[in-house]
C-alpha positions in Angstrom: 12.1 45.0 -77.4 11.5 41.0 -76.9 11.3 38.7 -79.6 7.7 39.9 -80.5 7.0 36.2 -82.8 8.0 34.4 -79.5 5.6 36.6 -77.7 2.6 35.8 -80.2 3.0 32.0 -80.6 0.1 29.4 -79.6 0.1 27.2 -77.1 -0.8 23.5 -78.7 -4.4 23.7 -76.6 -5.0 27.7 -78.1 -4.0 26.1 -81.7 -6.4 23.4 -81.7 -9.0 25.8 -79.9 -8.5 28.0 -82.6 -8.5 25.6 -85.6 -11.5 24.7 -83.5 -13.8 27.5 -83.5 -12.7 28.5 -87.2 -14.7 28.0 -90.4 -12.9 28.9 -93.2 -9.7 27.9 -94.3 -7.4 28.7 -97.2 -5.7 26.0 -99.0 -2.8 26.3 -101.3 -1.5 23.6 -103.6 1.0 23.4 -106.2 -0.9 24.0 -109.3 0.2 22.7 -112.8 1.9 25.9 -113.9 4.1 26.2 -110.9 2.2 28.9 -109.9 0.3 28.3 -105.8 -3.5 27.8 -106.5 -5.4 29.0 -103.6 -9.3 28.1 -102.5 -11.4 28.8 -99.6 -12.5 25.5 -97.9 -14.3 24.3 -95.4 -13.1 21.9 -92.7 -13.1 19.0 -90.4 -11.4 17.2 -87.9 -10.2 12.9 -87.7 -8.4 12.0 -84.7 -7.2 15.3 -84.0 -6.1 16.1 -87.7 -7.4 18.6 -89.9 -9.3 17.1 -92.9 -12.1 18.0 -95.6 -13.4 16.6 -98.5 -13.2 17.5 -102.2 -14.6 16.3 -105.4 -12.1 13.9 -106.9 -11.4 15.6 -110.0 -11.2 19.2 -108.8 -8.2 21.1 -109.4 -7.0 20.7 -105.8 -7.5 17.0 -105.3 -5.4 16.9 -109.1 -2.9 19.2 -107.8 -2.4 17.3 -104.4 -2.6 13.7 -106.3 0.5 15.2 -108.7 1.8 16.7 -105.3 0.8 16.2 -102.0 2.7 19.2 -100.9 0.6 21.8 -99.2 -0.2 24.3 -97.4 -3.7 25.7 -94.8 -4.5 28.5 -92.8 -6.9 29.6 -90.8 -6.7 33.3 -89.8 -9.1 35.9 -87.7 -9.1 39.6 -86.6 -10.3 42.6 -88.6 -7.1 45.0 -87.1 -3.7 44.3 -86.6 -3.7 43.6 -82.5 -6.4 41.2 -83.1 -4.7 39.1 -86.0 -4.2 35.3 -85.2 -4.1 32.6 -87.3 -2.8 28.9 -87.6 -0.9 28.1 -90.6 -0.2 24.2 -91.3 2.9 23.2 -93.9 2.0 19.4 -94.8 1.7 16.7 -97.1 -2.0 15.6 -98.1 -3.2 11.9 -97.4 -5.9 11.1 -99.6 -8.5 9.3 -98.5 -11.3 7.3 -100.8 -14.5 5.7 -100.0 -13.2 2.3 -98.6 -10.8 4.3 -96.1 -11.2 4.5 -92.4 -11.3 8.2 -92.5 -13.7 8.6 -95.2 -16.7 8.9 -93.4 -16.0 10.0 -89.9 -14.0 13.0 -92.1 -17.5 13.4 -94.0 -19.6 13.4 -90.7 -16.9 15.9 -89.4 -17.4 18.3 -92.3 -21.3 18.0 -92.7 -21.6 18.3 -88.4 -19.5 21.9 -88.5 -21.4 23.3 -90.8 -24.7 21.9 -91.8 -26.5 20.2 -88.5 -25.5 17.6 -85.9 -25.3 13.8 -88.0 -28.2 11.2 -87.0 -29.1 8.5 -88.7 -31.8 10.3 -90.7 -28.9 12.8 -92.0 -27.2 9.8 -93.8 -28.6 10.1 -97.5 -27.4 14.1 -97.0 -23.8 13.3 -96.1 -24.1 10.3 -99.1 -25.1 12.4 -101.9 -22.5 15.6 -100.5 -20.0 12.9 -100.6 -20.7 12.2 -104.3 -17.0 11.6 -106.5 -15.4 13.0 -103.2 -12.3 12.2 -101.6 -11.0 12.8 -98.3 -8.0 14.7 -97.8 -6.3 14.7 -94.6 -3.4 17.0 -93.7 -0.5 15.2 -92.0 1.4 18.5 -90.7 5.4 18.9 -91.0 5.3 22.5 -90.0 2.6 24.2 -87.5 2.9 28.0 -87.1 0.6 30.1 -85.1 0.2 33.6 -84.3 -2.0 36.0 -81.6 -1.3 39.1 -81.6 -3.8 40.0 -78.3 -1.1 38.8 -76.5 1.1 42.0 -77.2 -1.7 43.9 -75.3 
């Protein structure tokens, strides 16, 4: 039998169409016991880089400011010839209020999941960005799996 990972791999246009059409991912950052601390989070994109925004003193962003090591994945299929998934090994840039990225990142995360920004929508995205930071995940390793491609 072939190399079955080769076989299952994304091509870079299915990985960001994938990354694309997901909603949640799972983050995992060193916690302070050397133990991984996982959460469920939603996401955005900034130029083409995955992004989203936390409150500034949550475990995470305290994790990530001690250690910017981390790691996110975005995964889909309910049986095992439908899994794929996209799983990014990185470093966190964090990103504050006077940052470029700050509030295109914010507009990203409020568009994907709340309503499309205007004007009007401004106060909402102000007051969800509230003691919030913006991390943005600068990617060292990118692995990706389909597994409808065995089919």
């Amino acid at each position: 039998m072939a190399n079955q990972r080769a076989q299952v791999v994304m091509t870079d246009d299915e990985i960001k169409q994938f990354l694309q059409d997901g909603r949640t991912a799972t983050l995992a950052t060193n916690g302070p016991n050397g133990f991984p601390h996982q959460v469920a989070m939603w996401y955005g994109f900034v130029d083409g880089q995955l992004c989203f925004e936390t409150k500034i003193k949550s475990q995470k962003a305290v994790n990530l400011l001690r250690d910017p090591k981390l790691s996110i994945s975005v995964e889909a299929g309910e049986s095992y010839d439908q899994l794929r998934g996209v799983a990014i090994d990185g470093t966190a840039r964090i990103v504050y209020p006077d940052g470029p990225e700050y509030w295109p990142a914010a507009i990203s995360v409020f568009e994907r999941y709340q309503a499309p920004y205007t004007e009007e929508m401004k106060p909402a995205v102000e007051f969800m960005m509230t003691k919030r930071v913006v991390v943005v995940v600068e990617p060292h390793r990118i692995r990706s799996w389909d597994h409808r491609k065995l089919t």
